[in-house]
matplotlib code that plots the C-alpha trace (Angstrom):
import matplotlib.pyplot as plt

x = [-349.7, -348.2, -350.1, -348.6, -350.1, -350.6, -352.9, -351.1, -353.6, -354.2, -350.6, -350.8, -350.6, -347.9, -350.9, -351.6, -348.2, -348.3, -351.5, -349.9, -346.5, -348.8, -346.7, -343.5, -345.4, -342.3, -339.6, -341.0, -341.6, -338.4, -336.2, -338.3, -337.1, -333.5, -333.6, -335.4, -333.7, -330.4, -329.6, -331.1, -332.7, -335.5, -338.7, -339.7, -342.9, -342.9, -344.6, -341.4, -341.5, -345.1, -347.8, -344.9, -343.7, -346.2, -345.4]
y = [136.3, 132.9, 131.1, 130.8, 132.4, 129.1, 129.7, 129.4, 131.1, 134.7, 136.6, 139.2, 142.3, 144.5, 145.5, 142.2, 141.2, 144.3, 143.5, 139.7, 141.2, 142.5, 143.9, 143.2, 145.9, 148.8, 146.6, 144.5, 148.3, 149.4, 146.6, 146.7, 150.4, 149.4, 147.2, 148.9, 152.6, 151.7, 148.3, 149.2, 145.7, 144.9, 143.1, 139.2, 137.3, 134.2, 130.7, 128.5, 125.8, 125.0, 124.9, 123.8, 127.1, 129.5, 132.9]
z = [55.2, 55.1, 53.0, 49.2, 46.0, 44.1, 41.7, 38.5, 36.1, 38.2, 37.9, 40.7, 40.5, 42.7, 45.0, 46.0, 46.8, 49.0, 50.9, 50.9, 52.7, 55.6, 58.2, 55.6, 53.0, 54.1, 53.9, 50.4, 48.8, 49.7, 48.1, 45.1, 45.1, 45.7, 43.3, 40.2, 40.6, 42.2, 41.2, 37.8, 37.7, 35.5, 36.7, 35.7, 37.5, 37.0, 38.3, 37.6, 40.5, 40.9, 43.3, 45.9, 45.6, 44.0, 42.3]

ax = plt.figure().add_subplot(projection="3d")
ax.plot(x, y, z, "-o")
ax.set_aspect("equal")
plt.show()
């Protein structure tokens, strides 16, 4: 769970970063929600930074 997606050329998908949250998966899926319905926030993955910081 705490090692960083670096691999610039695979974009994951939303299932990965759920099976990479591990034990986080609730709390990760329910900000997302937050976010997207209430927040009406759109969406952007991006690999700005890196491999010091990943996606």
């Amino acid at each position: 769970m705490y090692e960083r997606m670096l691999d610039k050329n695979h974009k994951p998908t939303n299932e990965e970063f759920l099976r990479h949250c591990g034990t986080a998966q609730g709390p990760f899926e329910e900000l997302d929600r937050f976010l997207s319905v209430e927040m009406n926030a759109g969406k952007l993955l991006r690999f700005p930074y890196g491999n010091k910081y990943g996606w």
